[in-house]
C-alpha positions in Angstrom: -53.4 18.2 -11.9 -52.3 21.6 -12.1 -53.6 25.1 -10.0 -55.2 28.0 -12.5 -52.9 30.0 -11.7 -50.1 28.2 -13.3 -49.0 28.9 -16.7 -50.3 27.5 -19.4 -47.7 26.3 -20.9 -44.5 24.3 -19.7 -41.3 22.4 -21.3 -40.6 18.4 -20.2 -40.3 14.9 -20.7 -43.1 13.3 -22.2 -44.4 10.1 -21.5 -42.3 6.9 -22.3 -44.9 5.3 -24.0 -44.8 7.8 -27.2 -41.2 5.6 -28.0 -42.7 2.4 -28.5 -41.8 0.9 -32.3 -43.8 -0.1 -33.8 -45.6 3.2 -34.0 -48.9 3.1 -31.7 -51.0 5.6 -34.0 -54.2 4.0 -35.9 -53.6 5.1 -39.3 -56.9 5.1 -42.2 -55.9 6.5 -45.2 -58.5 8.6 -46.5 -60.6 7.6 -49.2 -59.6 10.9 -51.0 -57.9 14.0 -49.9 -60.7 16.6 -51.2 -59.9 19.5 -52.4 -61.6 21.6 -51.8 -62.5 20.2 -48.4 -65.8 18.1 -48.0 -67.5 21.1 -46.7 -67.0 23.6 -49.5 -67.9 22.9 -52.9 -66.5 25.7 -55.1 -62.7 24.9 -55.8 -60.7 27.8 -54.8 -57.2 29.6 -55.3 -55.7 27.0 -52.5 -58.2 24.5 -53.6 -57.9 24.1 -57.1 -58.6 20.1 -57.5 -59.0 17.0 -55.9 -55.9 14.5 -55.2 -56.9 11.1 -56.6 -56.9 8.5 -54.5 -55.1 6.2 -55.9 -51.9 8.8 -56.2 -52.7 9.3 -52.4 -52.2 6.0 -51.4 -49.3 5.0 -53.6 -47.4 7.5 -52.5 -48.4 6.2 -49.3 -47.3 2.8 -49.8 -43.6 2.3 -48.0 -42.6 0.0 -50.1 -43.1 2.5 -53.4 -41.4 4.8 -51.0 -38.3 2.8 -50.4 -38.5 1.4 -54.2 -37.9 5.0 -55.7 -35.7 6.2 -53.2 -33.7 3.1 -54.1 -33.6 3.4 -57.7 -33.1 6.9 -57.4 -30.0 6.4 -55.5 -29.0 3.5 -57.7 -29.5 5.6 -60.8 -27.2 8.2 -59.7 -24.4 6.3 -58.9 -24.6 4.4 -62.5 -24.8 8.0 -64.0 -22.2 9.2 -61.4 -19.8 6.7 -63.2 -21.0 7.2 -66.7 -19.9 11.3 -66.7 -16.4 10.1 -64.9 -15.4 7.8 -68.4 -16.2 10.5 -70.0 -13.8 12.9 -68.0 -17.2 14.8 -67.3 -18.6 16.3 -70.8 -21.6 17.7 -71.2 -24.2 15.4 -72.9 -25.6 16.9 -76.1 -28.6 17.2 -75.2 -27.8 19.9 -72.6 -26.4 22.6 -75.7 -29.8 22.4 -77.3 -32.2 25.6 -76.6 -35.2 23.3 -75.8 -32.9 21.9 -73.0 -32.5 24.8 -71.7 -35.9 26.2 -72.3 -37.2 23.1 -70.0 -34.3 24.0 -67.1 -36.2 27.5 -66.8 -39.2 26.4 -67.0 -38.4 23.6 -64.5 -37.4 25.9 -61.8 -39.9 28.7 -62.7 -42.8 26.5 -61.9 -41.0 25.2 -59.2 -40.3 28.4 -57.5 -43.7 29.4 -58.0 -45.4 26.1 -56.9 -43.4 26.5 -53.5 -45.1 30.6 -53.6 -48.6 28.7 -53.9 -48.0 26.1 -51.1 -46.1 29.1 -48.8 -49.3 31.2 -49.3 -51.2 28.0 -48.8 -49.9 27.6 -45.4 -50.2 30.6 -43.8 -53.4 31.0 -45.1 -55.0 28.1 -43.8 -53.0 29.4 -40.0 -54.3 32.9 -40.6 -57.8 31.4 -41.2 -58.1 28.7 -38.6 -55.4 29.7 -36.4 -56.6 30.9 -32.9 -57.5 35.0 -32.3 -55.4 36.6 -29.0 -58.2 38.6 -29.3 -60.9 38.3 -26.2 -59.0 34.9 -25.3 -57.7 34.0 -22.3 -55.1 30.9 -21.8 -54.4 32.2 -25.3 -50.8 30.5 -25.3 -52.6 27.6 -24.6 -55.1 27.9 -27.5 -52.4 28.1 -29.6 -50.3 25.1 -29.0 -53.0 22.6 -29.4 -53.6 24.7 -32.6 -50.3 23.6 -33.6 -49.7 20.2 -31.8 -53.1 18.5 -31.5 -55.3 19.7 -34.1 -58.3 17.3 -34.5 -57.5 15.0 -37.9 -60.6 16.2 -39.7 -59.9 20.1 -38.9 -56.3 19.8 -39.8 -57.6 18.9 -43.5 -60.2 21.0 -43.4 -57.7 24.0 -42.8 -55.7 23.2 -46.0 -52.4 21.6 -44.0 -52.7 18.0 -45.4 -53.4 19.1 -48.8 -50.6 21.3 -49.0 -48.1 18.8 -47.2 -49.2 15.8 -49.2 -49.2 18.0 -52.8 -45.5 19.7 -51.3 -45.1 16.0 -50.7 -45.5 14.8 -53.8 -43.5 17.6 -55.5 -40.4 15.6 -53.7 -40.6 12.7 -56.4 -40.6 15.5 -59.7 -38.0 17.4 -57.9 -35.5 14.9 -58.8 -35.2 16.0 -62.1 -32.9 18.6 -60.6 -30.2 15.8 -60.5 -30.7 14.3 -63.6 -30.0 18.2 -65.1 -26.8 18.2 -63.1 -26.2 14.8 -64.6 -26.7 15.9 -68.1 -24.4 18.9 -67.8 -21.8 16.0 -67.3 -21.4 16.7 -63.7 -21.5 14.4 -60.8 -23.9 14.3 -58.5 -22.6 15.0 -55.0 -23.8 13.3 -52.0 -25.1 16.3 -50.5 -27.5 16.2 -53.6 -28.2 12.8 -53.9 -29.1 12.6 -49.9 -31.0 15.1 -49.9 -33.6 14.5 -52.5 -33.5 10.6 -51.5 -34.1 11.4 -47.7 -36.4 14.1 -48.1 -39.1 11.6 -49.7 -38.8 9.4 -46.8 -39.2 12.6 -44.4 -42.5 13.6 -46.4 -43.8 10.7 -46.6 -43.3 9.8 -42.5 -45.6 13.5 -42.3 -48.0 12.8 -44.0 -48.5 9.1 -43.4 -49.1 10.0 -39.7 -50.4 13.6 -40.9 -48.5 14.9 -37.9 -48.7 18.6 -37.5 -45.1 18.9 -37.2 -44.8 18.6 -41.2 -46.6 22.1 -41.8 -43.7 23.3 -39.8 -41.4 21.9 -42.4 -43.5 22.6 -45.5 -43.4 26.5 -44.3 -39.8 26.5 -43.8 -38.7 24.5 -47.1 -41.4 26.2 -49.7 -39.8 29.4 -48.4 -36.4 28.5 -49.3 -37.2 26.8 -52.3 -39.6 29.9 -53.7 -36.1 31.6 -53.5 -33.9 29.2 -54.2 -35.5 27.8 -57.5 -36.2 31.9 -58.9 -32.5 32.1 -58.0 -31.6 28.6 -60.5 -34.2 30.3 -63.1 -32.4 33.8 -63.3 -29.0 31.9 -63.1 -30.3 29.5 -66.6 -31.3 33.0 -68.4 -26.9 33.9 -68.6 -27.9 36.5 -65.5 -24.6 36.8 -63.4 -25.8 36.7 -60.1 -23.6 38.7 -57.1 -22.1 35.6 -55.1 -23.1 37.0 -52.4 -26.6 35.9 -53.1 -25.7 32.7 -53.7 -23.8 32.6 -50.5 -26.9 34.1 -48.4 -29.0 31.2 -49.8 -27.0 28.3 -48.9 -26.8 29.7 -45.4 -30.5 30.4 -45.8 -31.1 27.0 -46.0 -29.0 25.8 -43.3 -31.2 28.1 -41.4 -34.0 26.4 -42.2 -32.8 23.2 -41.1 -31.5 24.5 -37.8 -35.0 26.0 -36.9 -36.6 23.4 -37.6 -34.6 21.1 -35.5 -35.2 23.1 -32.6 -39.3 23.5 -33.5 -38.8 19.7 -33.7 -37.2 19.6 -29.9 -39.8 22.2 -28.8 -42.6 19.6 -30.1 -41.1 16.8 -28.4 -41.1 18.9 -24.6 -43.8 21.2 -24.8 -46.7 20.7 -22.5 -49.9 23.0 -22.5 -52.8 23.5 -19.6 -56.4 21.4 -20.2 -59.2 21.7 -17.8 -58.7 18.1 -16.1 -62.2 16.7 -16.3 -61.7 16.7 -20.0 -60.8 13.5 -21.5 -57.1 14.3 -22.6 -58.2 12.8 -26.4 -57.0 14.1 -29.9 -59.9 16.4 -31.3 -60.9 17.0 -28.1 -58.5 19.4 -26.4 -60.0 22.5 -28.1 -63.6 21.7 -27.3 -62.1 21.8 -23.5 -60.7 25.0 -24.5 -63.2 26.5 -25.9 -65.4 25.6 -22.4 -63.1 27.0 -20.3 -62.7 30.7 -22.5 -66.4 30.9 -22.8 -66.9 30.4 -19.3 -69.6 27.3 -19.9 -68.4 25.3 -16.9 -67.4 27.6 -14.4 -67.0 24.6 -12.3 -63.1 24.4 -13.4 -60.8 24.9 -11.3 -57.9 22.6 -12.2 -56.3 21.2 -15.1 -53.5 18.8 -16.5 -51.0 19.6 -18.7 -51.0 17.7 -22.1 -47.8 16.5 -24.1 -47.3 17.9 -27.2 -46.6 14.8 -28.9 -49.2 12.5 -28.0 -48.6 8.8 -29.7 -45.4 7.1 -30.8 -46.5 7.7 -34.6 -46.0 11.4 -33.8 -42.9 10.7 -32.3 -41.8 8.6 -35.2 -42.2 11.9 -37.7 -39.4 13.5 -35.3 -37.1 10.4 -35.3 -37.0 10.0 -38.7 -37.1 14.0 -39.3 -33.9 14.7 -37.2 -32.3 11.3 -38.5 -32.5 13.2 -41.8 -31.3 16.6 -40.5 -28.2 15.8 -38.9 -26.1 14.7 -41.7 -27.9 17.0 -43.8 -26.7 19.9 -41.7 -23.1 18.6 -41.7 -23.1 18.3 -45.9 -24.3 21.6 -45.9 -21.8 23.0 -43.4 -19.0 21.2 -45.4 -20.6 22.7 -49.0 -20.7 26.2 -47.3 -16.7 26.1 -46.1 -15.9 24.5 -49.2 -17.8 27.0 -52.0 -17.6 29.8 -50.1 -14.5 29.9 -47.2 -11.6 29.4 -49.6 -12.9 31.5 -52.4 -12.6 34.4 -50.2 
């Protein structure tokens, strides 16, 4: 229990039970993601149509998961080897304007898919986020807005179907190798881990919908609504200053590094809950709410409540940083290599 007076929000350990494997967290798939959301029934700009179901829970499946990033991988190697015999020529197919038509196109859409999803997200925050407005314990308000929002809200405020559609973006967005791979290039490992690992990041997100992945969807439709214009501009003959090019690779180590340390914060941050509320996912903001609008003014103390509440939460930011480290280090190693010695 904690006085009123303290703040409402504090850093430390959670509890030990969060690391148990397997992963503690009840998980239902959804009979359908619903767009729009089962409680409005005009499609909108951010809500344009309806996920089927049976693409929701085959992308959901580990085992498809693990099958495509393995054949994937597998495929790249084989092709990997194919453009060395060939002392690395383009294919034929790659001189043709219709090849080249489809690269812009390919990264046109792309760059303004991740525009859509950007927008997506912050609207669905500006929306449903908390107001500081006429709130007190407003810090408070807003970290069980971003760490326990209650399953059915979380949808309802467009975070699942813009994670699960980014999501699903990961499994098209392999085509960006196989254009590499038809210029008669190899692909590099940076490239191939990337878009392997980042399927198996998406899909630990939004198996355990963990509000963590909005976080990541933010950062990474950012970069790649600038990165992909960038590829577009580059397939029309544009020279672009390398300068640009340089700002965008450490762009996106940026992105990486912040969301490491969002990670870190989501694993240590504890906020203030009036303790004769159940502590209980969906719950938290009903106490909330009772406590701002003065309902019970019997409250006078509280718990703090772990960001991270279940070991299937905890499991998105295993699996997550697992993925980031190495990633960081290829990119690092890219950066010196493209960028250090040419100048």
């Amino acid at each position: 229990m904690e006085n009123s007076t303290q703040s409402s929000i504090q850093f430390g350990f959670p509890s030990p039970e969060i690391f148990k494997l397997p992963p503690s967290q009840p998980y239902k798939p959804a009979a359908s993601l619903r767009a729009p959301p089962s409680n409005i029934y005009e499609p909108t700009f951010f809500y344009p149509f309806e996920i089927h179901p049976d693409v929701y829970h085959a992308a959901l499946n580990i085992r498809f998961v693990l099958t495509f990033s393995l054949a994937y991988v597998t495929t790249v190697l084989f092709w990997n080897q194919y453009n060395t015999s060939r002392q690395y020529k383009p294919w034929a197919i790659s001189r043709t304007f219709i090849f080249k038509a489809f690269v812009f196109m390919h990264n046109t859409l792309l760059s303004l898919f991740s525009a859509w999803v950007l927008g997506g997200i912050l609207h669905g925050f500006y929306v449903h986020g908390p107001s500081a407005e006429g709130k007190d314990n407003y810090l408070a308000h807003l970290a069980e807005y971003l760490c326990q929002p209650d399953p059915d809200a979380f949808r309802q405020q467009g975070a699942t179907y813009m994670g699960c559609l980014f999501y699903l973006s990961k499994y098209y967005e392999v085509v960006d190798t196989l254009i590499i791979l038809a210029g008669g290039k190899k692909s590099s490992t940076l490239q191939t881990y990337h878009h392997a690992g980042v399927i198996l990041c998406g899909w630990s997100a939004v198996f355990f919908e963990s509000p963590m992945g909005a976080v990541g969807v933010l950062l990474n439709a950012t970069v790649h609504t600038l990165m992909y214009a960038y590829f577009a501009i580059q397939t029309l003959g544009i020279r672009v200053p390398m300068s640009i090019k340089r700002s965008l690779t450490g762009i996106q180590i940026a992105q990486f590094l912040i969301g490491m340390v969002w990670s870190v914060s989501y694993l240590l941050l504890k906020y203030k809950v009036p303790s004769n509320i159940p502590e209980t996912r969906g719950n938290v903001s009903i106490a909330l709410e009772s406590h701002i609008s003065r309902v019970d003014s019997s409250i006078d103390s509280y718990t703090m409540m772990s960001c991270i509440s279940d070991s299937g939460e905890a499991n998105v930011y295993f699996v997550t940083n697992l993925y980031l480290l190495p990633l960081i280090y290829l990119f690092v190693q890219f950066f010196i290599r493209s960028y250090r010695k040419q100048k």
